[in-house]
Structures are given as C-alpha cells and as structure tokens.
C-alpha positions, 0 to 999 in steps of 0.5 A, a space after each residue: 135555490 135556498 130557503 126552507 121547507 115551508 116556502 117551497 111547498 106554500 110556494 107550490 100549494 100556493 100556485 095549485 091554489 090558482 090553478 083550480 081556482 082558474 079552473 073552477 069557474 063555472 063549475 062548482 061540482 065535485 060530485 063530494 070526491 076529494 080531487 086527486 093528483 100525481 106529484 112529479 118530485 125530480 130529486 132522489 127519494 127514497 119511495 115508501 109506497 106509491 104516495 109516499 117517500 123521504 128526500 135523499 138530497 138536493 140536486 140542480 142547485 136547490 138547497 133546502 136542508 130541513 127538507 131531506 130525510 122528510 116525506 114530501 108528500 106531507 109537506 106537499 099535504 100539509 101546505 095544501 091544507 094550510 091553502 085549504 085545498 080538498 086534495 089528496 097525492 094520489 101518487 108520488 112520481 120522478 119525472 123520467 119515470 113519468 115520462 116513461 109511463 106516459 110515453 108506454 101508454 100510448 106505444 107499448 115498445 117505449 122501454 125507457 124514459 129520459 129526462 135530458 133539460 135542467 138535470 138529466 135522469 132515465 128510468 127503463 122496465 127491467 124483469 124483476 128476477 134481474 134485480 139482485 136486491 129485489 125482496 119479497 114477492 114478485 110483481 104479478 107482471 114479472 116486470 119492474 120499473 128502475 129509477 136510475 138516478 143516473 145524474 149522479 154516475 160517475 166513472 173515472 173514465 168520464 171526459 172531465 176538464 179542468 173547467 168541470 172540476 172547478 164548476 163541480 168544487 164551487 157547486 153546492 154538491 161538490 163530488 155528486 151529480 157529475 154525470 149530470 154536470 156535463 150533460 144537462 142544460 143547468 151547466 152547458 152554458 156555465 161551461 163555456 162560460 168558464 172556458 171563454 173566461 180562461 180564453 179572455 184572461 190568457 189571449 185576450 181574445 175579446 180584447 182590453 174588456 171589463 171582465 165583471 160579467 165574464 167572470 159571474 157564474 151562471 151569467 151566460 145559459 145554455 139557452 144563450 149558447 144554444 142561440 149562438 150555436 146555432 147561427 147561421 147568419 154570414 157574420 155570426 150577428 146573433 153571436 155577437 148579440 149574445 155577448 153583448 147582451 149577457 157578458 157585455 162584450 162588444 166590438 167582436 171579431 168574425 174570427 173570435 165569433 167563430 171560435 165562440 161557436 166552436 167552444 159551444 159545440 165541443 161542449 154540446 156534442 160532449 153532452 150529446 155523445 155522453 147522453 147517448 152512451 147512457 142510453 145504449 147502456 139501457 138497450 145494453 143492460 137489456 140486451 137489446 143493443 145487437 144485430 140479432 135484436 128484432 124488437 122494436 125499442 122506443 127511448 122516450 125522451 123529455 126536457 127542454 134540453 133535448 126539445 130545443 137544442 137541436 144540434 144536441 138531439 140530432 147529436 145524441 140520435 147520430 152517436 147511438 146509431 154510432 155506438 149500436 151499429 147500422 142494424 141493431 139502430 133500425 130497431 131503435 127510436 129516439 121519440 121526444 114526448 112533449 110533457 111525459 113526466 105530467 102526463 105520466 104523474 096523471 095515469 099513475 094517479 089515475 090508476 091508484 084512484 080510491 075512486 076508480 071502481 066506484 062508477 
C-alpha cells in the first residue's frame, strides 16, 4: 500500500467519522466531554509518551515515505479535526501489546500477547531491573511491558529457502521482517505460490497451461491455502476449485491435487513450529519453560492466522508442548483472545482518561 501521509489518516479519520455518526443516532448527549480513544498502530514506533510516538518504518507491504519519523498520533489528531471530530488519542497501543493488556485484564496469569494474522509480533511483562536499557526510576509495580517487534528477527539458522529469499529480494523491505515473512498470513499463501510456479515451469505438473496467473505475486493467499489444506473431501474438490478459481488451473490430477496440499502443509507447519519457538523463547527468557515451573502461564494470542487456520493453531500448540516437555507444558496455555488488540487499546485509554477521577 502506497500513497501519502494525508490519505491514510483521512481514510482512517474518515471511517471513525461514520462510525460515531452511526453511533450517535438518538443520543445527542456528550456530557461537554470530548470522546476519548485508544489508537492501535501496528508498525515499530518509537513511543514517547502514552499518546504520543514517531513512525520507525513500514511493514506488511505499506509504503508511505512522508510518514516515518512522523508523530502518528498528530497525523491521526489532525485528520479528525479536518473530519471535525471532537476526539482526543487517549493512548497509542501496538496491537500485541493490546492484546496482552486486554487478555491480562480478565486472567492475571496471561504474561504474554501475540499477534500470529496478516504480520506477527509478541509483547510479554518482564521485571524491569531485567532491562539492561532501563533509565531512570522504576515503575511503582516493578514490572514492564516489552514490545518485542519480534517480526523483524533474524538468525541465520532460521529454515530459509530459495523461495523466501526471492519473496524477501522483491519485497518493498528487502533484508527486514524475515521472521514475520515466514510466519505470518500476508506471505504463506505467496510461498506456495512460488513453490507451485517452480513445479509447473520444471515438471509440469499442472500440464501445457498459461502460466499469466501462477506467475503474478500475491494471486494466491494464504485464506485460499488454507481452504485447500484443509479439504478433506475423497477428490480433493475444494483443491481443485481453488486453482481454478485464483490460478485458472484446470483439469487437475488427484495426484498433483495432493502434492498441492502436501506443499500447503510444509510451508504452514514450517510457520506454525517457528511461531512456536517464539513463544517458548518468551516462557524461556522468563524462566518459565522448566519442570520446577508451578505458575500457570497464559499466552494470548490474536489475529486471523491463528483464529482461522486450524491445522496452523493445532500445530503451534503441539510443537510448544514438543519443545517444553510434558510437564512444564501442563502449566501453559495457548488461549485465543478474539479482538484483544481493541479491546486492549479501550482499557489502556480507559485508564489514562482526563476524566477518570471527575465523577
């Protein structure tokens, strides 16, 4: 996504405008209180105050260069004017730490939050004498929220392919967010797609076709490998449908059917395993990864990815049983929040409200 600073945040201010109007039928009164909100910005900022922080860059395929190094919140504050919106940002969140926040609120065990839908990212609460780059005073609870920005990890011992190093080359972000391309729902599907496209051009596995379709980025997405993965149906009907449908690919074998769902799987249990071994890093940094563990540990997790790519959840809870064995794994639950980054953003500007010691 391209474009300019101003079209986003009118966009945005734009769609809010709609939103209170719907919301304001039959009920005029504001009490004189300017409304407040939480705005959840999922892209690395750097945060100056609870309301306020600069744009570091783009991620998951935005591109919006007069933006970065900008206060998104008066971009945001700015465009709601310009929509004549009596609104104040209350509070700037990322959407893990929404999340987390939101799923702590209703069960004090939750220790982490995790975004596993369009990119992926985790925050988790850590003492904040553990933070080597901690200045000034301590907070009053001892504890600290650390937004990982975990999307952009990189090792070299990460499981990448040839196909990951061209998505990542032609990438508006070439060499950052690795992590995330191998994880996250914007790049599974344009994976296979590119494993699928080496497969057709080599052995033909799809027969004499136009390859036009196969051969454009981002055609096939991972809600489409997802429904492939996940047929069960004795011909593999709803693989064929979805060749067709995206990569006009017809008259398909049963056999190069199942080789498609054996491509969707690899690539989605490679996701799956490495979202895992992000999370137990969490429960490890915390020490909270061993048999002598007895606290109950919570991962929250959001995004579409993980709510609606089953055979990717189930995965990803299997393989951190895997990784923290049998009885350190009793003590940990995986426990999707449905909305956490909003309902986060809510609390968090709830409890920075200027108006919350007036009634």
């Amino acid at each position: 996504m391209s474009g300019s600073s101003s079209e986003l945040f009118g966009f945005i201010a734009s769609e809010l405008a709609k939103f209170v109007a719907d919301e304001d039928k039959g009920n005029s009164s504001s009490n004189g209180k300017k409304r407040e909100l939480g705005f959840t910005f999922s892209f690395p900022v750097r945060q100056l105050s609870i309301a306020s922080g600069t744009l570091v860059k783009w991620t998951k395929a935005f591109s919006i260069d007069d933006a970065v190094g900008e206060d998104v919140v008066a971009e945001l504050q700015t465009a709601m004017e310009k929509q004549g919106l009596d609104m104040h940002v209350a509070a700037l969140i990322n959407d893990a730490v929404g999340t987390l926040a939101g799923a702590r609120y209703y069960d004090e065990d939750v220790i982490a939050g995790v975004i596993f839908g369009t990119g992926t990212n985790a925050a988790y609460v850590e003492k904040a004498n553990a933070i080597p780059k901690w200045e000034g005073e301590l907070p009053n609870s001892g504890d600290m929220v650390i937004n990982m920005e975990w999307g952009n990890f990189y090792s070299p011992h990460l499981p990448v392919t040839e196909y990951d190093q061209a998505l990542d080359s032609e990438s508006l972000n070439p060499g950052e967010q690795i992590y995330e391309k191998l994880t996250s729902g914007m790049y599974l599907g344009e994976i296979v797609r590119r494993v699928l496209l080496k497969l057709s051009l080599q052995c033909a596995i799809f027969g004499d076709i136009d390859h036009t379709h196969l051969k454009t980025h981002f055609l096939l997405r991972t809600p489409h490998i997802s429904a492939m993965h996940h047929d069960e149906t004795p011909d593999l009907k709803i693989v064929a449908e979805k060749l067709e449908e995206n990569l006009e690919i017809t008259g398909t074998s049963l056999e190069t059917r199942k080789i498609v769902v054996e491509i969707c799987d690899i690539v989605a249990r490679r996701a799956a395993r490495l979202a895992a071994a992000g999370v137990a890093g969490i429960l490890k940094k915390l020490g909270r990864d061993g048999p002598t563990e007895k606290h109950r540990s919570v991962i929250a997790i959001d995004g579409g990815l993980f709510e609606h790519y089953s055979k990717f959840s189930k995965c990803l809870e299997t393989t951190l049983c895997e990784l923290l064995g049998e009885e350190a794994s009793e003590l940990v639950a995986v426990k999707h929040v449905d909305d956490g980054s909003g309902i986060g953003a809510a609390l968090i500007a709830a409890s920075q409200s200027r108006y919350r010691n007036t009634e």
